[in-house]
TORGU-270444 format. One line per 10 residues: their letters; for each residue x, z, y of N, C-alpha, C, O. Coordinates in steps of 0.1 Angstrom, whole numbers. Atoms other than C-alpha are relative to their C-alpha. Last residue first. Example, Ala and Ser with C-alpha at 12.3 -4.5 7.8 and 13.67 -1.06 7.14 Angstrom:
TORGU-270444
SA	-9:0:-11:137:71:-11:-8:8:11:-3:9:22; 9:0:-12:123:78:-45:9:0:12:19:7:12
END
This chain:
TORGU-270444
XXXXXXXXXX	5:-15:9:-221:739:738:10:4:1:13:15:-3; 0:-10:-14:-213:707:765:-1:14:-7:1:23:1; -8:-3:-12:-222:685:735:-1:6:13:-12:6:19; 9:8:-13:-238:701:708:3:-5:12:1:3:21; 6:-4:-11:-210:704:682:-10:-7:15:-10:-17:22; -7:-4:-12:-200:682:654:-9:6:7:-21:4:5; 13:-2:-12:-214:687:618:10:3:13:18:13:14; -8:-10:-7:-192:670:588:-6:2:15:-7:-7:23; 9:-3:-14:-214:661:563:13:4:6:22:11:0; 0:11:-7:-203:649:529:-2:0:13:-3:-11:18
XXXXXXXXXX	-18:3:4:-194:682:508:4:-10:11:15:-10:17; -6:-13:-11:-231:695:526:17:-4:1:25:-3:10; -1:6:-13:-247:664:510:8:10:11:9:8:23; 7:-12:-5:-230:682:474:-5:-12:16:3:-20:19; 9:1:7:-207:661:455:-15:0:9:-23:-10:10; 10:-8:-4:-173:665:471:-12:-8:-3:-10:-20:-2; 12:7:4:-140:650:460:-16:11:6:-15:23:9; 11:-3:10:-104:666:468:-14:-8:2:-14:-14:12; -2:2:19:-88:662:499:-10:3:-7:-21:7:-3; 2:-10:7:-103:658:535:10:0:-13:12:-11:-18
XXXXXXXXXX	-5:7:11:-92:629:561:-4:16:-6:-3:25:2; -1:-13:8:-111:629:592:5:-3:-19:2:-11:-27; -5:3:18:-102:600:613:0:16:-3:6:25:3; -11:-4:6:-115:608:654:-1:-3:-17:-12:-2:-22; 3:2:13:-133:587:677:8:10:-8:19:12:-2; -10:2:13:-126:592:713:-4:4:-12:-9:16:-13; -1:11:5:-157:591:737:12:-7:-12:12:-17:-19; 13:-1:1:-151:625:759:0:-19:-6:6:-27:1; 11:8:-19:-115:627:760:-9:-5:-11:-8:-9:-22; 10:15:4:-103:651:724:-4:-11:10:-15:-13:8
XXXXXXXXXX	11:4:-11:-84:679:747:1:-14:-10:9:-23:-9; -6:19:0:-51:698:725:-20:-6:1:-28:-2:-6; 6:9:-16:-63:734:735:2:-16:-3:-3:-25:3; 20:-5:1:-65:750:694:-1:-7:13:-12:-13:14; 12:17:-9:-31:727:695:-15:4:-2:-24:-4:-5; 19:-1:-2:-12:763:684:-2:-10:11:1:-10:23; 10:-8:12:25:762:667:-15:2:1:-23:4:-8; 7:-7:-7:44:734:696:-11:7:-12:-21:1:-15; -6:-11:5:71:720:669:-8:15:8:-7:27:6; -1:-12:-12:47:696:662:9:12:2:8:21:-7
XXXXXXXXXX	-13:3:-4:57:677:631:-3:-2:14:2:-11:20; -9:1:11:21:679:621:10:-10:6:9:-22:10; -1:9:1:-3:695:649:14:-7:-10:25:0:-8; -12:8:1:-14:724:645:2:-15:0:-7:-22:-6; 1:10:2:-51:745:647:20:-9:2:24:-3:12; 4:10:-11:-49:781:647:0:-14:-6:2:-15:-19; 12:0:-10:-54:811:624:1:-10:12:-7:-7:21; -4:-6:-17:-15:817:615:-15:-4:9:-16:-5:21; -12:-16:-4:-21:818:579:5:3:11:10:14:13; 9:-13:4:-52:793:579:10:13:1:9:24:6
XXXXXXXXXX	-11:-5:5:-31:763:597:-8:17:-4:-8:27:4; 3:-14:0:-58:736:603:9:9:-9:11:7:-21; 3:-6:12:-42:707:605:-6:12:5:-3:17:16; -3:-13:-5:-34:676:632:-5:9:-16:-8:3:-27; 7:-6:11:-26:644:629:4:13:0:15:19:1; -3:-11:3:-15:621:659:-10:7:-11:-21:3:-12; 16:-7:4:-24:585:657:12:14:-2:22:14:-8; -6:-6:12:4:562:675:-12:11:-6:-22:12:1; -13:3:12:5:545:708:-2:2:-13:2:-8:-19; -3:15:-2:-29:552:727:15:-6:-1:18:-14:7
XXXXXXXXXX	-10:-5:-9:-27:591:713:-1:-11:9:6:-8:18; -9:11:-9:-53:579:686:3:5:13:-7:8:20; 4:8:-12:-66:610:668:9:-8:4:21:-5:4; -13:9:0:-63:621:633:-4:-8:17:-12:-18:19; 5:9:-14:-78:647:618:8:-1:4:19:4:4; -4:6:-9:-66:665:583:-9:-5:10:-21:-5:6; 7:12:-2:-73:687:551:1:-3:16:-1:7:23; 19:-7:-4:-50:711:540:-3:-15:5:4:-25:4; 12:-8:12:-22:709:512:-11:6:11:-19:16:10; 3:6:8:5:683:531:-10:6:-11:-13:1:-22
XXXXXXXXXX	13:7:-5:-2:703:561:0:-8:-10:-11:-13:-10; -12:14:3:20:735:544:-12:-18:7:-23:-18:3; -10:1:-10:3:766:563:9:-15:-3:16:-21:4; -12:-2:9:-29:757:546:12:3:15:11:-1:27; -15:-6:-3:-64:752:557:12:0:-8:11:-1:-21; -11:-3:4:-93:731:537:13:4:6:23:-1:2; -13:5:-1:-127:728:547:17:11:-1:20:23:2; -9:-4:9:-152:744:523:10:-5:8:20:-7:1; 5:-13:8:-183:734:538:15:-2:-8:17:-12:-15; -2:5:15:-178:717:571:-3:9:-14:-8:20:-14
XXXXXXXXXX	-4:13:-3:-193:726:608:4:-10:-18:-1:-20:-22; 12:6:-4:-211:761:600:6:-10:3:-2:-9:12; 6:-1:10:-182:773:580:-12:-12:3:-16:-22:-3; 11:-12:0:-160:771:607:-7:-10:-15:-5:-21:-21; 1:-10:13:-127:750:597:-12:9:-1:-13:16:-11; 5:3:17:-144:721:617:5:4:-10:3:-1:-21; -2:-12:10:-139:741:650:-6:-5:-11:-16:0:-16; 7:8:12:-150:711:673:4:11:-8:-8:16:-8; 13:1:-4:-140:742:706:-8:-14:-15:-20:-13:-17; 3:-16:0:-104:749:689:-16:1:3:-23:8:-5
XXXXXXXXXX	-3:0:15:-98:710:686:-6:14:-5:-12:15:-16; -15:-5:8:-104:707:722:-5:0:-10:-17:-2:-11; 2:-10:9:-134:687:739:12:3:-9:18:-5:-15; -12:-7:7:-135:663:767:-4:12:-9:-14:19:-6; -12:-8:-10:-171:655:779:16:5:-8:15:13:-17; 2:11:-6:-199:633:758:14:7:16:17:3:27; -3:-8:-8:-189:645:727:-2:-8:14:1:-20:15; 13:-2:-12:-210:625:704:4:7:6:-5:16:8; 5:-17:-2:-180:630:678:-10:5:9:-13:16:12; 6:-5:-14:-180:595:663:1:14:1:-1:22:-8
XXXXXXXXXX	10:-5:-4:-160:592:632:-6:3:17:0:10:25; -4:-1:-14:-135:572:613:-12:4:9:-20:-5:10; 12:3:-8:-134:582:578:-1:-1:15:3:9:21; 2:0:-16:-106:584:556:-12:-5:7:-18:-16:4; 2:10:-4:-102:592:519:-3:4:16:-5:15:22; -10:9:-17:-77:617:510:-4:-10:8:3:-15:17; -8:-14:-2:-101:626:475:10:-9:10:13:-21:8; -5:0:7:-136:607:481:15:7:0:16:15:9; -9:-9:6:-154:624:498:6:-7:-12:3:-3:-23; -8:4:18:-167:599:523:4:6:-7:16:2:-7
XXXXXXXXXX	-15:0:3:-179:617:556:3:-6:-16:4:1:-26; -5:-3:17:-217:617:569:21:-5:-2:29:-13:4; -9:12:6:-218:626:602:2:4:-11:7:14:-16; -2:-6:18:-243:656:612:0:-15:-2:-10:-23:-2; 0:14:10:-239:650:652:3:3:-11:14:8:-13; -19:-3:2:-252:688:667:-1:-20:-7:-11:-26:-11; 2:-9:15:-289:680:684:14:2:-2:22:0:7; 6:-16:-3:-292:673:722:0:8:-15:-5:19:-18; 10:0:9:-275:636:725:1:19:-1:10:27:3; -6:-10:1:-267:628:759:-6:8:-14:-18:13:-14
XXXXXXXXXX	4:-13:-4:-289:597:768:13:10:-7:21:2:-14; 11:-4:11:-270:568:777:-1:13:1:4:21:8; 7:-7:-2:-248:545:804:-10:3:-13:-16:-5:-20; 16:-2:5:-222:528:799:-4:9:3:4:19:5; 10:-10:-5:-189:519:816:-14:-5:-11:-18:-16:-16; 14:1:7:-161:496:797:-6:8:6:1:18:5; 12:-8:2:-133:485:817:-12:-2:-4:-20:-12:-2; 11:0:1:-105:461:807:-13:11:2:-20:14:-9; 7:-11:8:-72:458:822:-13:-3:-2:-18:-11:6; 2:-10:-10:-62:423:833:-6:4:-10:-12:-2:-19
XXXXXXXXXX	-9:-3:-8:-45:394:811:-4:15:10:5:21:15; 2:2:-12:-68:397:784:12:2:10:19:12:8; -10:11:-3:-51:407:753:-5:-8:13:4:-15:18; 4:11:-10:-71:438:749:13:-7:2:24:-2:3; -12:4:-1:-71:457:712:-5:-11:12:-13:-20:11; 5:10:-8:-103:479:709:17:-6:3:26:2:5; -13:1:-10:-104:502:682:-2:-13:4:-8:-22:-2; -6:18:8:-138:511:668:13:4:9:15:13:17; -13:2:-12:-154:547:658:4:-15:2:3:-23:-8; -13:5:1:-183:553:641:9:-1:9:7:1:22
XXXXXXXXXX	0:-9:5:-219:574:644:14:-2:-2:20:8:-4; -9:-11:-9:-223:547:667:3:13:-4:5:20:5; 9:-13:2:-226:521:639:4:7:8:16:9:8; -9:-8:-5:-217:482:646:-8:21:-1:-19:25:1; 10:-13:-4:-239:461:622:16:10:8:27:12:2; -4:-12:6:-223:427:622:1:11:6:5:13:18; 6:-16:3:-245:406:634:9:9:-8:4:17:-15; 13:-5:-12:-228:382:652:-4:12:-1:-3:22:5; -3:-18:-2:-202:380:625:-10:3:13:-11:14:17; -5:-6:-14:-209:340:619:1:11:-5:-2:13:-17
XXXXXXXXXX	9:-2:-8:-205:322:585:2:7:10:13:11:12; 4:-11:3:-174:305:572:-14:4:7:-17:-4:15; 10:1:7:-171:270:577:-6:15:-4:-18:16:-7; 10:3:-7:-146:272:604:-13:3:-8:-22:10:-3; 1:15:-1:-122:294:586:-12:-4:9:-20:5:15; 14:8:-2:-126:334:592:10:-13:2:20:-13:10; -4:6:13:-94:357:584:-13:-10:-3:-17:-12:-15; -17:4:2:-92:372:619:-2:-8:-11:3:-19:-8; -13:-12:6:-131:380:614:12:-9:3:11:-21:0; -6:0:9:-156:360:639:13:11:-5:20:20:1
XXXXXXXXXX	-10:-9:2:-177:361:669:2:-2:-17:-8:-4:-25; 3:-12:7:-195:331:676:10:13:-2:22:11:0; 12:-6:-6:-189:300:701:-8:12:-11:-20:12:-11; 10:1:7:-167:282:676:-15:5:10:-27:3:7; 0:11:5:-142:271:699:-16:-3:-11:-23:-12:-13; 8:6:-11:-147:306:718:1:-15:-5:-2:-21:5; -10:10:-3:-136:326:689:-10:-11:9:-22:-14:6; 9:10:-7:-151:361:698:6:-14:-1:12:-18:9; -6:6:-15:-125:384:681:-12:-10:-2:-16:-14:-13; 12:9:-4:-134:410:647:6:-6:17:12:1:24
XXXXXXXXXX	-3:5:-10:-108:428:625:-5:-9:7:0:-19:5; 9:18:-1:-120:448:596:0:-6:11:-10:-3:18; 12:6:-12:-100:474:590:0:-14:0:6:-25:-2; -9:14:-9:-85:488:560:-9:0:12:-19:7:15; -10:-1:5:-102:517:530:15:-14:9:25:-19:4; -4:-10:12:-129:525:542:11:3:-5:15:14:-8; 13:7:7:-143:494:565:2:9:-13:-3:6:-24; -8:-5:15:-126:508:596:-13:0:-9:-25:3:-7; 11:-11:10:-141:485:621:7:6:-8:16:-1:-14; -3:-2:15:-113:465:647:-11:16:-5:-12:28:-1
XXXXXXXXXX	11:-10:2:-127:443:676:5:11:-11:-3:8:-21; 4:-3:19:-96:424:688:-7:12:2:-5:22:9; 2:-15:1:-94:408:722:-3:-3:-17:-7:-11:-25; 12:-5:-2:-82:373:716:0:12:-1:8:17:-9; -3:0:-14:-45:352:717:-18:6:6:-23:2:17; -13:-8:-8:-38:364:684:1:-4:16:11:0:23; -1:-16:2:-72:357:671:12:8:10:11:18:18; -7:-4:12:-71:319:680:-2:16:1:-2:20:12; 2:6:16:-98:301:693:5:2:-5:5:-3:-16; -6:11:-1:-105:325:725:4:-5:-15:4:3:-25
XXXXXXXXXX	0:7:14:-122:356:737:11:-14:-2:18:-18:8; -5:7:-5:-118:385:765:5:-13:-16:13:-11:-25; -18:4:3:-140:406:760:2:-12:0:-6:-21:-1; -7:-11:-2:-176:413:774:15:2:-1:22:8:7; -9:-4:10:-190:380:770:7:11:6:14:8:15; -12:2:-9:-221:371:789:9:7:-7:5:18:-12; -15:-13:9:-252:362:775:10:1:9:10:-6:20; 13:-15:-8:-282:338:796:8:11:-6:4:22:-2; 4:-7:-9:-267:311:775:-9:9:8:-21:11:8; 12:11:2:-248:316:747:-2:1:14:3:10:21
XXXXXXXXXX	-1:15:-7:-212:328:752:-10:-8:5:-9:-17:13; -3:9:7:-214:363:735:0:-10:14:0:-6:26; 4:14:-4:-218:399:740:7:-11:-5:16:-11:-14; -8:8:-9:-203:428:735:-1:-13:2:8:-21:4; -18:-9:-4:-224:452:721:6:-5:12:6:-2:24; 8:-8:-8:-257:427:714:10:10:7:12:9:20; 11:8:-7:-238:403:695:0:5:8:9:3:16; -9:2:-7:-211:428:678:-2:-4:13:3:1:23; -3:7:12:-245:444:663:12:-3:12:11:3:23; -12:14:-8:-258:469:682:4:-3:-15:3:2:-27
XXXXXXXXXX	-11:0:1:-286:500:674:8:-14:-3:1:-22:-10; -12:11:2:-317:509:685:11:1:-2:17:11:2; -6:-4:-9:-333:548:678:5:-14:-2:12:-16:-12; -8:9:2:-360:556:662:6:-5:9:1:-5:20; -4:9:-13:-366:593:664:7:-14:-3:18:-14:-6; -7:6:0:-376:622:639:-4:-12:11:-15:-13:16; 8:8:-7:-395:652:634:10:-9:-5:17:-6:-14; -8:-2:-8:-396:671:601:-1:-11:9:-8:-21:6; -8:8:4:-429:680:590:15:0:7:18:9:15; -10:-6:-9:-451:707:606:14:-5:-11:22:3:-16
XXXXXXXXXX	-2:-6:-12:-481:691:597:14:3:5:19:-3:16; 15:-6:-7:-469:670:571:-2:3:13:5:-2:22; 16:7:-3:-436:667:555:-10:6:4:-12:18:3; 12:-2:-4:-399:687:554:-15:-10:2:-16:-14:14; 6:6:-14:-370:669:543:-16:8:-1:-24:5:-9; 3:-9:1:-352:685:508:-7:1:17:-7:12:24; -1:-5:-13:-324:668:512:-13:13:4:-11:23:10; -6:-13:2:-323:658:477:2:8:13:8:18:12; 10:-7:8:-348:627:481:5:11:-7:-2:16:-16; 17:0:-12:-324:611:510:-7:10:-8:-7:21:-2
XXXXXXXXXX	14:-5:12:-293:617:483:-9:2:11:-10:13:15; 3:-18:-5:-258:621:509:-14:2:-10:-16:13:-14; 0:-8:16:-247:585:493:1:16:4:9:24:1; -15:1:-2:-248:565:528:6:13:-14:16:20:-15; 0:-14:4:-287:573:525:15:3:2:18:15:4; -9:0:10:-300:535:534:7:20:0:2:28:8; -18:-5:-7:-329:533:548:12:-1:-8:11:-5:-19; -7:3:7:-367:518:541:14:8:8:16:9:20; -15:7:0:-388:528:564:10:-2:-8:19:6:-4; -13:-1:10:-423:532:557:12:-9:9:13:-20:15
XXXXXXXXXX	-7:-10:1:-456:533:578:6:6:-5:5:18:-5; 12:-8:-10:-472:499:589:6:13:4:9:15:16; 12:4:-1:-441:483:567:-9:8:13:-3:15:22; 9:-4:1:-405:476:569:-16:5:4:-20:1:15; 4:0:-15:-385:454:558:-11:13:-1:-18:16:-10; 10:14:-4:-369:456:526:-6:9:11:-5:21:13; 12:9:8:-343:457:536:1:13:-8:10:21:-10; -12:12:4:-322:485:559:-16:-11:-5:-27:-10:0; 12:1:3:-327:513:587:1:-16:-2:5:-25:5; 5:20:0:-301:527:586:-10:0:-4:-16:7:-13
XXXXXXXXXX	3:11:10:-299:566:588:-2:-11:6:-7:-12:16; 5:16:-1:-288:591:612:-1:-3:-14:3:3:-24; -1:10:11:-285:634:607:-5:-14:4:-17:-15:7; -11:7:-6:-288:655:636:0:-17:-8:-2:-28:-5; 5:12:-13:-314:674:624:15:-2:6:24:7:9; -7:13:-1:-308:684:588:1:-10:13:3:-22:15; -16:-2:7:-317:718:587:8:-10:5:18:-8:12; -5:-4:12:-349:711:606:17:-1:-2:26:-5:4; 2:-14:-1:-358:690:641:3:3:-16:3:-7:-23; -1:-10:-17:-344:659:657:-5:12:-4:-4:21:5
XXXXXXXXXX	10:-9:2:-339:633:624:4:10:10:16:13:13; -8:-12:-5:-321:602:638:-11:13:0:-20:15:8; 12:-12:4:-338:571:622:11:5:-1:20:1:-8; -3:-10:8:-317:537:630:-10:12:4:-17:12:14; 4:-14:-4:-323:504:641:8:8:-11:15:4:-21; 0:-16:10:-307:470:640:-6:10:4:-6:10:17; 8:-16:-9:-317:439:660:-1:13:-8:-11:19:-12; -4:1:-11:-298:410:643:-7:8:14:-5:7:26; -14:2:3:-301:419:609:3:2:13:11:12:16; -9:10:-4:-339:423:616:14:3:-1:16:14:3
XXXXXXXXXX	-4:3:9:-357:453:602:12:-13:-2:19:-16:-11; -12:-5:2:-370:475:626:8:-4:-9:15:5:-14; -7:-1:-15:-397:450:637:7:10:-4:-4:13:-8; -9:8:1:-406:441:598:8:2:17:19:-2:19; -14:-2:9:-436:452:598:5:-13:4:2:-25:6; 1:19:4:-456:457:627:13:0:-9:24:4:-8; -9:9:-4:-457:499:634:1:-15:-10:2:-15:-22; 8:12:-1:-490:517:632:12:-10:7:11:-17:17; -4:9:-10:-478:553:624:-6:-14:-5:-11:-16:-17; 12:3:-8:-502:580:611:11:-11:8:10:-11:21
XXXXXXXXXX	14:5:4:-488:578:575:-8:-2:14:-18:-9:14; 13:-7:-11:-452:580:586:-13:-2:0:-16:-10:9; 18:3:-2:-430:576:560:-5:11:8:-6:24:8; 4:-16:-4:-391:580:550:-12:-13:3:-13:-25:2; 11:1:-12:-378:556:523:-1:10:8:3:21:5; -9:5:-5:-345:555:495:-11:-6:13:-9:-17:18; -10:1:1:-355:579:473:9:-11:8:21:-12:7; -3:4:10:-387:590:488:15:0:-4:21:10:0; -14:6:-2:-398:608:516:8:-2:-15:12:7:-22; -4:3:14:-434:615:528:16:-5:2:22:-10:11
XXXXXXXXXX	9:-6:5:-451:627:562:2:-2:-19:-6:1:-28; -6:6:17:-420:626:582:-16:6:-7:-21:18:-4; -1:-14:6:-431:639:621:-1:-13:-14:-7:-24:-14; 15:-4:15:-433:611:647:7:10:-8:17:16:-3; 2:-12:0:-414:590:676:-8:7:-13:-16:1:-20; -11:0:0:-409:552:678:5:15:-5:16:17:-10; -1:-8:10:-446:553:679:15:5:-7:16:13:-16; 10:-12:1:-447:525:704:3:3:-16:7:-5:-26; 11:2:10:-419:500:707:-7:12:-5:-1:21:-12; 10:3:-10:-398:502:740:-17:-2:-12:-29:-3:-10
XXXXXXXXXX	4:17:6:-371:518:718:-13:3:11:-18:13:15; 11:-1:8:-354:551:738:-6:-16:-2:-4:-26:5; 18:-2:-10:-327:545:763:-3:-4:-15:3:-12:-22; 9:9:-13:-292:545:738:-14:6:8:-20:17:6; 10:10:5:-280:574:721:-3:-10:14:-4:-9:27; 13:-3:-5:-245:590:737:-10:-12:-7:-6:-24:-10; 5:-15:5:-210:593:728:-13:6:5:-16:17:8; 11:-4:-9:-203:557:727:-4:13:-5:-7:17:-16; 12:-1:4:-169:549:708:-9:7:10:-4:15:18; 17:-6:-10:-139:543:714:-8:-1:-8:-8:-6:-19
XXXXXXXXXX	14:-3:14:-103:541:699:-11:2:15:-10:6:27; 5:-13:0:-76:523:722:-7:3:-9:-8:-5:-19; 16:-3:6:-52:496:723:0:12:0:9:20:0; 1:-15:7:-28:480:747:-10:2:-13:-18:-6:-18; -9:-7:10:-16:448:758:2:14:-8:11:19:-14; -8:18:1:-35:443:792:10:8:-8:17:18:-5; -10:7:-1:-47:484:794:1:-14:-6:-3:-15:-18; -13:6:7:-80:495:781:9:-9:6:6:-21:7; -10:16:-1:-102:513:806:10:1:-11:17:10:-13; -12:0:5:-133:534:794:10:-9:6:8:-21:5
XXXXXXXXXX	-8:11:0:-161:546:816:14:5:-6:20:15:-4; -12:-3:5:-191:573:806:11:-16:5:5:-27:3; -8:10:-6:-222:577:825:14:3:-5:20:12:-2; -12:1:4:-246:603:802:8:-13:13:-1:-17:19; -6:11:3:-282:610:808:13:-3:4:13:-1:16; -9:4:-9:-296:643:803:3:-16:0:0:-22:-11; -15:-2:5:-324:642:780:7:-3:12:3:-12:20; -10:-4:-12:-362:644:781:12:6:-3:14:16:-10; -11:-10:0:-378:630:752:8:4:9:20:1:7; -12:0:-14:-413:618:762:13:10:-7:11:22:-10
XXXXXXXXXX	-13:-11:2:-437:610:734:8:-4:11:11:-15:16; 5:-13:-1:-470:591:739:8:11:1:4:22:4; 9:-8:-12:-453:560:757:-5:15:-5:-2:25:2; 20:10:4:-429:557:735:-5:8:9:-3:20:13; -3:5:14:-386:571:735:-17:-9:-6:-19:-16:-15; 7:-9:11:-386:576:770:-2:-7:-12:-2:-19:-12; 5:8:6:-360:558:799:-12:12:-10:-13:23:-6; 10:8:-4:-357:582:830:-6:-7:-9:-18:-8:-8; -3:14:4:-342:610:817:-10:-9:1:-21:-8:-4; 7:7:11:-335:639:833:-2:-16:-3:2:-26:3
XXXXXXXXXX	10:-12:8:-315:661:854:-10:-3:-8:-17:6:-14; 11:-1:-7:-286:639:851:-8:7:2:-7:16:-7; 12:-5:5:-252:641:837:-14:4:8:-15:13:16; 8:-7:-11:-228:618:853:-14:7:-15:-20:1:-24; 12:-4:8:-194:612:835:-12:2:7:-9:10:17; 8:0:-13:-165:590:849:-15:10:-12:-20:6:-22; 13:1:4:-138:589:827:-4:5:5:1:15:10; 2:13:4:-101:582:835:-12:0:0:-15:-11:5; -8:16:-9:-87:606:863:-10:-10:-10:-17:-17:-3; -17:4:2:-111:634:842:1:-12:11:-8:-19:16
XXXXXXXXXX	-3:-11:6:-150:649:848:17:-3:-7:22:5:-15; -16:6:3:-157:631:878:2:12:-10:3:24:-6; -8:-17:2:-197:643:883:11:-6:-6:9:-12:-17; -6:-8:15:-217:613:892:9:10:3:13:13:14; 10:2:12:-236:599:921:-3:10:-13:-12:16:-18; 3:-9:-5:-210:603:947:-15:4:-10:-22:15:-10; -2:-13:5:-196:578:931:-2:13:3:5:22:-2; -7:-4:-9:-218:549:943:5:16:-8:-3:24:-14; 9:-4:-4:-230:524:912:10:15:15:22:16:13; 13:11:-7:-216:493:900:-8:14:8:-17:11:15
XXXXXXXXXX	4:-9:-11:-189:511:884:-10:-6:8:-4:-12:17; -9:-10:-8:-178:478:869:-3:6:11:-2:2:23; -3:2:-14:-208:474:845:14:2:7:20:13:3; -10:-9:-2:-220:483:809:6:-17:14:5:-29:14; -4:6:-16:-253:488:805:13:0:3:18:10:7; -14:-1:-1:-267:493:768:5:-8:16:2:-19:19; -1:-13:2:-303:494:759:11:5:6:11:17:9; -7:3:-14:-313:458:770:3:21:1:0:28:10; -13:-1:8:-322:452:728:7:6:19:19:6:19; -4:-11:5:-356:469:733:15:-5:-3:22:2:-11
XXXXXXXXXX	4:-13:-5:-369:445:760:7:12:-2:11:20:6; 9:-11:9:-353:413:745:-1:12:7:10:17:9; 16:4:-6:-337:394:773:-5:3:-8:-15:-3:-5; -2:11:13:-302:412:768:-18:-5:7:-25:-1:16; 15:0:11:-293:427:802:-1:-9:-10:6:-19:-11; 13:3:-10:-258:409:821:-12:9:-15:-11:6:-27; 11:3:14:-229:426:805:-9:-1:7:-13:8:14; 14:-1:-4:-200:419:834:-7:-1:-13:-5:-11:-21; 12:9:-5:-164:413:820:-14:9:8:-12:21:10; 7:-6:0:-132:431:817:-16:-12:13:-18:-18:24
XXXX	-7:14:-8:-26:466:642:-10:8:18:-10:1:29; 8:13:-7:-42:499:632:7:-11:11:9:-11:24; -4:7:-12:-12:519:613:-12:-9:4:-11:-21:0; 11:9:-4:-19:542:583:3:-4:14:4:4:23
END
């Protein structure tokens, strides 16, 4: 498998201005240098809050990425945005259907978590399952229902707590290309580096399951578009970016590109859903918001995956796959010598081989899995 620096001024929607990304704009004496490349500051609390009546207090995060002129990277944001500015945002599940959750004492306008072009998501924060995201999809939703989507884990097999001592949960914004990396319009400001042909534009690339889906700003059109977009086609504006994912970032700009953001530090483990289909690939956030070895995600433990697959041969265990910025290394869990490996390493233990805080990683499984437990794969709390 082979995958082929601006200013972000505020969005002028309240709840879309969630995402800050700056060059260093702020004095380093500020933050805590936790590598040469990435700038981390963990705070002692958190200024934004998720609604006025609920306060979640969370570290907050400062992470910067640079992508090299002619290079590419994987990233991804390893922290939730500042909390929605829309009351009740916060709450305890008082019903949960097959493809709804419900909050009987919330009093939210329907249809404000429902826009294409202003996505959310429901991040459940306490029980079994807390970690866990959802979309939040059509049909719109009401006073106190959200529609979601379930990513085929079974919403109404989960087995979600209601009521009093329900389970909690948190709505949480989330980006479309639009909102991410901006655009052209005005009062916007384009984060990469765009232009009317692909091959002379940053490239956005989604893994869409089974390929990637290749996204550039064409500045002729004034929208973001796929590589394989005619004029007539429609825009990619919204296409839903998920931070539970990973993207690669290909810069063709003539100067490096840094990305800085700021967000909270998420405080539950990340329970990513995973594809089971058999060898299939999934490209995954790990919400690490600090470097992290292979030996410290420990997703042969029990408590991280259920049944992952060791071997001494790596063509018979199950795989991760990180981008090296060249080439994707693929590592194994080696059950007869108890450490982690890397394939066609001749070095025998990568239990230290260092994730940087914001890299995505491809988990590849064998075999098929049924079960929401088959589908899950639970990262550590970061800093734990």
């Amino acid at each position: 498998m082979n995958p082929s620096s601006s200013h972000r001024l505020p969005s002028r929607n309240p709840d879309r201005a969630r995402r800050d990304y700056r060059r260093l704009p702020f004095s380093p004496s500020l933050f805590l240098s936790v590598s040469p490349s990435l700038l981390l500051s963990l705070c002692l609390a958190l200024g934004a809050t998720a609604s006025a009546q609920d306060v979640i207090s969370r570290p907050v995060g400062y992470l910067t990425q640079t992508i090299p002129s002619g290079q590419t990277r994987s990233f991804s944001i390893p922290f939730d945005p500042a909390g929605s500015t829309i009351p009740g945002t916060v709450g305890k599940l008082t019903a949960v259907g097959a493809n709804y959750l419900e909050n009987s004492a919330a009093t939210w306008t329907a249809g404000a978590f429902s826009a294409p072009e202003a996505p959310y998501f429901v991040r459940l924060t306490t029980g079994p399952h807390t970690g866990r995201l959802f979309r939040i999809v059509a049909p719109a939703n009401t006073a106190t229902r959200l529609y979601v989507a379930d990513d085929g884990v079974g919403l109404a097999d989960l087995a979600l707590g209601t009521g009093v001592s329900g389970t909690s949960f948190e709505i949480i914004p989330g980006d479309t290309l639009a909102t991410f990396f901006g655009t052209m319009a005005a009062g916007d400001s384009l984060v990469l580096h765009g232009a009317a042909d692909p091959l002379q534009a940053d490239i956005v690339q989604v893994w869409g399951g089974a390929a990637w889906l290749n996204f550039y700003y064409n500045t002729a059109w004034n929208r973001w578009a796929r590589d394989t977009d005619v004029a007539g086609d429609p825009p990619r504006n919204h296409f839903l970016l998920r931070s539970d994912r990973g993207l690669m970032l290909t810069r063709r700009g003539a100067t490096p590109l840094d990305l800085a953001v700021i967000g909270r530090v998420l405080n539950t483990p990340q329970r990513a859903y995973h594809t089971r289909t058999d060898s299939a690939l999934t490209f995954l956030a790990t919400m690490q918001a600090a470097g992290t070895t292979l030996g410290a995600l420990g997703l042969q433990d029990g408590t991280r995956t259920t049944a992952w697959r060791g071997a001494a041969d790596p063509a018979q265990a199950d795989q991760l796959l990180v981008w090296s910025g060249a080439t994707w290394f693929s590592f194994f869990y080696n059950s007869a010598a108890g450490h982690w490996q890397r394939v066609g390493d001749p070095a025998p233990n990568r239990d230290d081989y260092v994730i940087p805080a914001g890299a995505p990683i491809f988990v590849r499984r064998l075999g098929t899995g049924t079960t929401a437990a088959d589908k899950t794969v639970v990262f550590p709390v970061s800093g734990s």
